[in-house]
N, C-alpha and C positions, 0 to 999 in steps of 0.2 A: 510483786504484782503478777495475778496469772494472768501471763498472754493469749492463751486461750479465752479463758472468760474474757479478756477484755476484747477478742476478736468477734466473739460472739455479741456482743454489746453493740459493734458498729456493722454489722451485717447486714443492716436494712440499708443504712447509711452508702455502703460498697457497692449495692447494687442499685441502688439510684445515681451514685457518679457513672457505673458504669454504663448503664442504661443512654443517660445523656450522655455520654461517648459516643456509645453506640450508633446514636440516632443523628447526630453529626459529627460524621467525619469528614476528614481534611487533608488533601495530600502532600507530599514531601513539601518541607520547606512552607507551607500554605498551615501549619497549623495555629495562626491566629487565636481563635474560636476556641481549642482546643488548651493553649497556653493560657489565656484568659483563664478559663475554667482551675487550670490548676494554682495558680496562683492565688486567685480563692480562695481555693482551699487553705494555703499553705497561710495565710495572714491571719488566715482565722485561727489559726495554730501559733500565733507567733513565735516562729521559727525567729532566729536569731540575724540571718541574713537568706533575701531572697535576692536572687541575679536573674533576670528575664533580657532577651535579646543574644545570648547566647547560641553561634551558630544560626543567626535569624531569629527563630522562633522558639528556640529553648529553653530551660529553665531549670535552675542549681537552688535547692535550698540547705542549710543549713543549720543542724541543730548542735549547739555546742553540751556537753555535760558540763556538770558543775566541777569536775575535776582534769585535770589534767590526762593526756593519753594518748591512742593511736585514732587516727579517723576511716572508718569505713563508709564506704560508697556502695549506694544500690543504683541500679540505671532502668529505666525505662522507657522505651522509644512510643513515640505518639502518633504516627502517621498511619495513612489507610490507605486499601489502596484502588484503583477506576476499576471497580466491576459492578455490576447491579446487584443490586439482594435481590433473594430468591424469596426469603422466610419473611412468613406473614403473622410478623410478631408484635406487642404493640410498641416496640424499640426498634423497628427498621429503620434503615437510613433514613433520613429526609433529603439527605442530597443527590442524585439524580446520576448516579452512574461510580459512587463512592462508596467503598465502604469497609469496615473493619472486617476484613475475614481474614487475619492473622492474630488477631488477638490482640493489638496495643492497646485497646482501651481498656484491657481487661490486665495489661502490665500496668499501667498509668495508674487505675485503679488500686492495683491491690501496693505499691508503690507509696502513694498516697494513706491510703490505709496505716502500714508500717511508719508512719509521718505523725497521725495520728495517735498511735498507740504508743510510739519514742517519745514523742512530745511530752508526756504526761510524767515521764522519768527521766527527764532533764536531771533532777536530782541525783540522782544517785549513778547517772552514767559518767564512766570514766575514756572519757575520749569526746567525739567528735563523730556524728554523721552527716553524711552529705545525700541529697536525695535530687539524681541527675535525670533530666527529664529531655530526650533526647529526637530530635527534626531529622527526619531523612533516611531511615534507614532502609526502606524499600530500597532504593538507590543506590547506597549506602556512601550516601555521602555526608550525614550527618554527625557521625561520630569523629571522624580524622578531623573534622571542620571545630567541633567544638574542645577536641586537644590541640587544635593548631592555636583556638584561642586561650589557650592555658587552663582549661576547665582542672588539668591532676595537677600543676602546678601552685593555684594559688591557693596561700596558706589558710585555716589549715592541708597542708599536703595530703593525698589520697593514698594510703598504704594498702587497702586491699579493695576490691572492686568486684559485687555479685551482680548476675541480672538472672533474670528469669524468662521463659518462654511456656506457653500453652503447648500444648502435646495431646492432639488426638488422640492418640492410638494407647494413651494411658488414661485409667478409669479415675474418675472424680475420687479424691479423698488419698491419691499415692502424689511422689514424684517420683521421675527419674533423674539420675546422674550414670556422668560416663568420665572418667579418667583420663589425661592425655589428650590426644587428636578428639572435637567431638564435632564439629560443622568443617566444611570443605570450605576451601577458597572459592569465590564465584564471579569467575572473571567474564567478560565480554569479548565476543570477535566478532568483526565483520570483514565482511571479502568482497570486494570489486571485482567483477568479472565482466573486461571489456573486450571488444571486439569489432571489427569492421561489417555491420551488419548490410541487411539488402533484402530483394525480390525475395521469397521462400523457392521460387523456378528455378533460381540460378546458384543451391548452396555452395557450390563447387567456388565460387567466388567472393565465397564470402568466410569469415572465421564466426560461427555456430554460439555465444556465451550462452544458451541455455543448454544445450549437449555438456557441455563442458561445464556446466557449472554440478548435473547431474552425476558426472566422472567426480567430481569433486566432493559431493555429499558423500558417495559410495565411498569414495576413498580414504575419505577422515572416517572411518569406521574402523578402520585398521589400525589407529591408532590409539583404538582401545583393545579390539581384539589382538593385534599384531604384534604391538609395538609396546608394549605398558604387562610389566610384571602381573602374572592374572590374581597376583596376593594381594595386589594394588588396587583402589578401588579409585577409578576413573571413572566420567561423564561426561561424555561428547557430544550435545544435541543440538541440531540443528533445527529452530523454531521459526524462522520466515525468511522467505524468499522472494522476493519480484523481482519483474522485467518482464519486456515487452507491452505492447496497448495494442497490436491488431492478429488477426489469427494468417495473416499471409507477408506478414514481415518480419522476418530476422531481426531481433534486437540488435543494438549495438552495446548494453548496457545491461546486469543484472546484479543484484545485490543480494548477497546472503548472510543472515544474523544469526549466530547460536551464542554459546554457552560453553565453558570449559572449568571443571571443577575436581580437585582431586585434594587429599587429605594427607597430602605430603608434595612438598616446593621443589623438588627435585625431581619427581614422577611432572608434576606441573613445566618445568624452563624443556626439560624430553618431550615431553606432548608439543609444545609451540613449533621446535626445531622439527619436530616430524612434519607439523603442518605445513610450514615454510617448507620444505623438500618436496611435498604433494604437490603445495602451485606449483613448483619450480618446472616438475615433471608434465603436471597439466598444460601449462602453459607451453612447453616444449613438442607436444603430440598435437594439440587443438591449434596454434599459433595466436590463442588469446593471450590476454594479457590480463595480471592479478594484482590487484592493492590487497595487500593485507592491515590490516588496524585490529590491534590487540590493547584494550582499557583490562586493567588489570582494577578490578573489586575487593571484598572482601578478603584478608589471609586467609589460612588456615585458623578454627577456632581452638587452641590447646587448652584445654581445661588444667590449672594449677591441682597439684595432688591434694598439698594443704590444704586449699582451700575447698575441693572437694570434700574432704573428710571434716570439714568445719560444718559444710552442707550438708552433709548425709547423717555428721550427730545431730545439728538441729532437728531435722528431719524426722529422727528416732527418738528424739525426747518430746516431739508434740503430736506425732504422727502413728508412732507407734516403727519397729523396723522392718518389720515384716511389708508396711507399707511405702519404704523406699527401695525403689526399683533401678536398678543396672540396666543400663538402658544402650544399644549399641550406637557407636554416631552416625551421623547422618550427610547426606551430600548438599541438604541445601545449607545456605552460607548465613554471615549474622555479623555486621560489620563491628558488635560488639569486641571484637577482636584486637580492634586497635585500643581502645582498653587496657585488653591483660598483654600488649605487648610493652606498655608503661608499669604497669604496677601487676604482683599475681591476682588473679583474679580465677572466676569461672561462672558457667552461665549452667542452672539446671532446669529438665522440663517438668511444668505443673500437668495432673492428668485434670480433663477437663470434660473426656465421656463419662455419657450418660443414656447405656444401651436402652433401657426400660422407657427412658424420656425421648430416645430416639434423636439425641445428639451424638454422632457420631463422624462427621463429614471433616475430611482433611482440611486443612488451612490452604486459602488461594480458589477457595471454589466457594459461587453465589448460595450458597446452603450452610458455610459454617457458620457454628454458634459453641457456648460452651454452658457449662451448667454454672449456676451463681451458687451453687455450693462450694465449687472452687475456690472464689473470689477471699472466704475468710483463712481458707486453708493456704495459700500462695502467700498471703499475709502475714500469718504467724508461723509459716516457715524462715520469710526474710526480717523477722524481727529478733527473732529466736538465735538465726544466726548473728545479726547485728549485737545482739547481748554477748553471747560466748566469745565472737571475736573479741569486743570491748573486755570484757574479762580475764581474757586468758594473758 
């Protein structure tokens, strides 16, 4: 069977699932509407076994071959995420402050797709696919939630594990892959910064938390430039702040939230201890006082070699090679991770610009979209793989 032709066959098909993705979305854990929809799908395929409730609102389907062999797993996460669209398309959201501007519906879709096109060669596959449909990963709480409930455990057992990601900044019709380290860990911090506040007239009497929480911002700066090997690639941001309510009273109370991200666990536990050393010293000059809370996200994403080079030949035999791209990693995170810390696995990016058509807009912002020429090409790269695995 050519997978090609046959992608090309369900084209129209891809972008009408995707469309109605599109147009409702659903956030972590809430993707009801979204689960439905795939499910759908997958009966009308009958797959061998469907599991829904997974991890809440998840869903594992299961296509057996006619022969015995190894099982491969594709993932795709479903969730979107509270921003407004921007783009006045006739698939904009319907929901009111929602929406896919990371691309899940455009994984779900092309996910699905691959479902469609395995389905029709039950016969002759040797092995086992599994088609994991995955809640929460904005969060990222939806992946460690649906291995705690034995998703790569129950039999057939999961031996290797791809996902896929849209990629701006790569033009419709390539992918990329990256080898090794390819997304950052993407942890959370927040810091309490309290104090004995008062009158603004009398600061001498009072301990200052918004002075000091300012010493503070300033200074966790140093432990990127300062303190962290400059071959290391760290990210320390600091993205909201409050405290106080009047402009003539000293808070007693300020909260600050960022982000800590780095592509290696070691440069990552050095950063924390720096941070801890910074209150210690803040707290010692100001005489405030600091809660530190550190939620630890996403690992580190390490892309398997093998499984790389499983990717990158499918890639080359539908794609052409010249159109699969080395692609450098990146800082932001993908809790796909827990994943290939089970089984090897790797995650590559589909390009999804379309300068001419003037989709070009990074993911996380009210203006992304991707070209639906994409949609059959993401497909019969993760089918393509799923064959050679199975064969090899």
């Amino acid at each position: 069977m050519n997978v090609i032709e046959e992608a090309r066959k369900i084209n129209d098909k891809l972008i009408e699932i995707r469309e109605y993705l599109h147009k409702n979305p659903e956030l972590s854990f809430q993707e009801v509407n979204t689960s439905r929809k795939i499910v759908e799908v997958l009966q009308e395929l009958g797959l061998d076994e469907i599991e829904t409730g997974v991890a809440k609102t998840g869903v594992v389907g299961l296509l057996r071959g006619s022969q015995q062999g190894k099982t491969f797993a594709m993932r795709a996460d479903m969730d979107a995420l509270p921003i407004q669209e921007a783009n006045n398309v006739p698939y904009r959201s319907q929901n009111n402050g929602v929406m896919h501007a990371c691309g899940h519906d455009t994984h779900v879709t092309m996910v699905l797709g691959s479902a469609m096109i395995l389905s029709k060669m039950r016969d002759s596959l040797k092995g086992n696919i599994k088609f994991i449909f995955q809640p929460a990963e904005e969060i990222f709480g939806g992946a460690k939630m649906m291995i705690d409930e034995g998703v790569m455990e129950k039999e057939p057992k999961i031996d290797t594990i791809v996902g896929i990601h849209v990629w701006s900044g790569l033009d419709v019709g390539t992918i990329g892959v990256v080898s090794g380290p390819a997304m950052a860990s993407a942890d959370r911090l927040e810091i309490f910064v309290r104090a004995k506040g008062g009158h603004v007239a009398i600061p001498h009497l009072t301990a200052d938390p918004i002075v000091a929480s300012a010493q503070i911002i300033n200074a966790l700066q140093t432990v990127v430039s300062r303190s962290t090997d400059p071959l290391q690639p760290i990210v320390l941001s600091i993205c909201h702040i409050e405290g106080g309510h009047a402009f003539n009273i000293i808070p007693s109370e300020v909260r600050i939230e960022g982000t800590l991200r780095t592509l290696d666990d070691e440069v990552c536990t050095n950063a924390v201890e720096k941070i801890k050393n910074i209150l210690k010293g803040i707290e010692n000059i100001t005489g405030v006082q600091c809660e530190f809370n550190y939620e630890k996200g996403s690992s580190v994403l390490i892309n398997d070699d093998k499984v790389i080079k499983l990717i990158s030949e499918a890639g080359s035999a539908v794609l052409g090679e010249e159109n699969v791209m080395p692609v450098e990693p990146t800082m932001g995170g993908e809790d796909f991770t827990y994943f290939t810390r089970v089984v090897p696995g790797a995650m590559f990016c589909l390009g999804i610009q379309d300068k001419d058509a003037g989709i070009v807009s990074p993911v996380h912002r009210d203006t992304f979209d991707i070209s639906s020429n994409a949609l059959s090409i993401g497909t019969v790269v993760l089918v393509k793989s799923a064959l050679m695995y199975l064969e090899s």
